[in-house]
C-alpha positions in Angstrom: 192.5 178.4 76.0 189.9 175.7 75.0 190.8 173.1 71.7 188.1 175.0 69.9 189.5 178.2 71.0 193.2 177.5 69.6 191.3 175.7 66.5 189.1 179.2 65.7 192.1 181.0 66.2 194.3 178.8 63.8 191.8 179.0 61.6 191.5 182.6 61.3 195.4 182.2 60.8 195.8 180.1 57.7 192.4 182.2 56.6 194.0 185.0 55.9 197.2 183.3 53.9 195.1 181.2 52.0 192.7 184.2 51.0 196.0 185.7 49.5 197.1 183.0 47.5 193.8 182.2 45.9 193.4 185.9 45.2 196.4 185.5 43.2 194.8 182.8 40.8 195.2 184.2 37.3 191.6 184.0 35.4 193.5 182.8 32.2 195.4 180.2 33.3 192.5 177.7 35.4 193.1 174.5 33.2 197.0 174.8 33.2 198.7 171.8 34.8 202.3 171.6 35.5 202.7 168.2 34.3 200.3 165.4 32.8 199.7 163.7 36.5 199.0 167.2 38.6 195.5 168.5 39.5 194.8 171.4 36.7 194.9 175.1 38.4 191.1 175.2 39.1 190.8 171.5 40.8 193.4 172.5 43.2 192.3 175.7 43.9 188.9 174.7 43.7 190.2 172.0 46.4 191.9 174.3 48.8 189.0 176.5 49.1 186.3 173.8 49.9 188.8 172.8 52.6 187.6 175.0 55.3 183.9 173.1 54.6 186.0 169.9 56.2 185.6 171.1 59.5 181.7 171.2 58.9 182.0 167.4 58.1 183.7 166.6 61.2 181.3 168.2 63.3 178.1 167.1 61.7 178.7 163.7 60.5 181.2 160.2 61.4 182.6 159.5 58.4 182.8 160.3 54.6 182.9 157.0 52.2 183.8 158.4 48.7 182.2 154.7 47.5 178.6 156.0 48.5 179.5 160.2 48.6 181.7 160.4 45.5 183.4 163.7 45.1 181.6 166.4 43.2 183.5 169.5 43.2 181.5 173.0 42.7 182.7 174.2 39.3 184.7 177.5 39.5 185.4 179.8 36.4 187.5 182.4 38.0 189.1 184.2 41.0 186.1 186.1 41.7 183.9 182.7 42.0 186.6 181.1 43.8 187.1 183.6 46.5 183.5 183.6 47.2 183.2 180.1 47.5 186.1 180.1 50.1 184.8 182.6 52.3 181.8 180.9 52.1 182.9 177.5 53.2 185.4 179.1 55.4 182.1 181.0 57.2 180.3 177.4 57.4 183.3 176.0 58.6 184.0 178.6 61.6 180.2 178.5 62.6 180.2 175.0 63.4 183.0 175.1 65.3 182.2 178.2 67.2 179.0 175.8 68.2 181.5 173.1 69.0 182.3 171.9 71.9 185.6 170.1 73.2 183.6 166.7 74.3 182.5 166.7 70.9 185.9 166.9 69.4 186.2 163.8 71.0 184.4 161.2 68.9 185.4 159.1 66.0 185.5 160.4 62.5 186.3 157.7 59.5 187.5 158.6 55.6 187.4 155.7 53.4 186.4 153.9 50.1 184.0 151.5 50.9 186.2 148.6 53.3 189.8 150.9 52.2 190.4 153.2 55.3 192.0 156.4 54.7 191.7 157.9 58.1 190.4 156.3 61.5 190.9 159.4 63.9 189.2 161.8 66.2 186.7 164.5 64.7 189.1 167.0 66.4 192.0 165.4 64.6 190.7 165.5 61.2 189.7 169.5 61.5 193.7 169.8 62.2 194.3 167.3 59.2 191.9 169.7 57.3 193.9 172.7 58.4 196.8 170.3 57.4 195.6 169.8 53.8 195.2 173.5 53.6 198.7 174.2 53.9 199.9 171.3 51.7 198.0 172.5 49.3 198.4 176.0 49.4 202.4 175.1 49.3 201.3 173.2 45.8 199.2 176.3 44.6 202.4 178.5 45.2 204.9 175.8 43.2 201.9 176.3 40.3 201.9 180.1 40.2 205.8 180.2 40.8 205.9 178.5 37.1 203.7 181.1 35.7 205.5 183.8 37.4 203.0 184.7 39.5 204.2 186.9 42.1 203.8 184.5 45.8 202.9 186.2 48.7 204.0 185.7 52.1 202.9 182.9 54.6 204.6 183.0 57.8 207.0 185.6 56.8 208.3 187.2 54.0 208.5 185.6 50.3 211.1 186.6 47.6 208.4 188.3 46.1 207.2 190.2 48.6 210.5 190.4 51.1 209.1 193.5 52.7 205.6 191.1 54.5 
């Protein structure tokens, strides 16, 4: 199996998980924050589903200086919107790298700040950090709905709300 192969692949994995857990966003409760320093419900899950839209970045460009390309995240108002903008990004995301090739997985990709690096690595490494962020996010998402007793569904196996997966 080729890296793009496994990455597709993964990809359709954490796809599915992900889709759960942002389909469990209540609509009521996007600009709760669990404390004064966390991301409010719709940044984060706002965040996690432009995620998949990283791979894209990789692919098509070398680097992404937030000093020159600040962030402008797509406003979202509910699950509805959100859902559709991660199966859109996610669709982006998987085209590109169905295109891909391994060679091109190869060459450098660069996150920074103007002269502050954030990440020197390989565009193939930063579509696994991507898939990375995904999860550690996702993980954060869960710890949000647990406090609003939101029922969490299963990742990579059951959940104590859903024991049966």
């Amino acid at each position: 199996m080729s890296q793009i192969e496994m990455l597709l692949k993964e990809m359709d994995q954490e796809a599915k998980t992900t889709r759960n857990m942002l389909g469990r966003v209540p609509n009521d409760q996007y600009d709760w924050r669990p404390h004064e320093k966390s991301m409010t419900v719709r940044a984060l899950a706002t965040h996690i589903a432009e995620l998949p839209s990283w791979v894209t970045l990789a692919l098509t460009t070398d680097e992404l200086d937030f000093a020159t390309t600040p962030y402008q995240p797509v406003p979202i108002n509910d699950t509805a919107q959100l859902l559709d903008y991660f199966e859109r990004m996610l669709a982006d995301g998987k085209a590109h790298l169905e295109q891909a090739t391994d060679d091109q997985l190869e060459g450098r990709w660069v996150l920074r700040e103007g002269e502050q690096i954030y990440s020197d690595t390989s565009k193939g490494e930063m579509i696994r950090i991507s898939f990375s962020q995904i999860v550690h996010h996702r993980a954060q998402l869960g710890v949000y709905l647990r406090l609003l007793n939101i029922p969490i569904p299963g990742s990579y196996g059951p959940s104590a709300d859903e024991p049966g997966f």
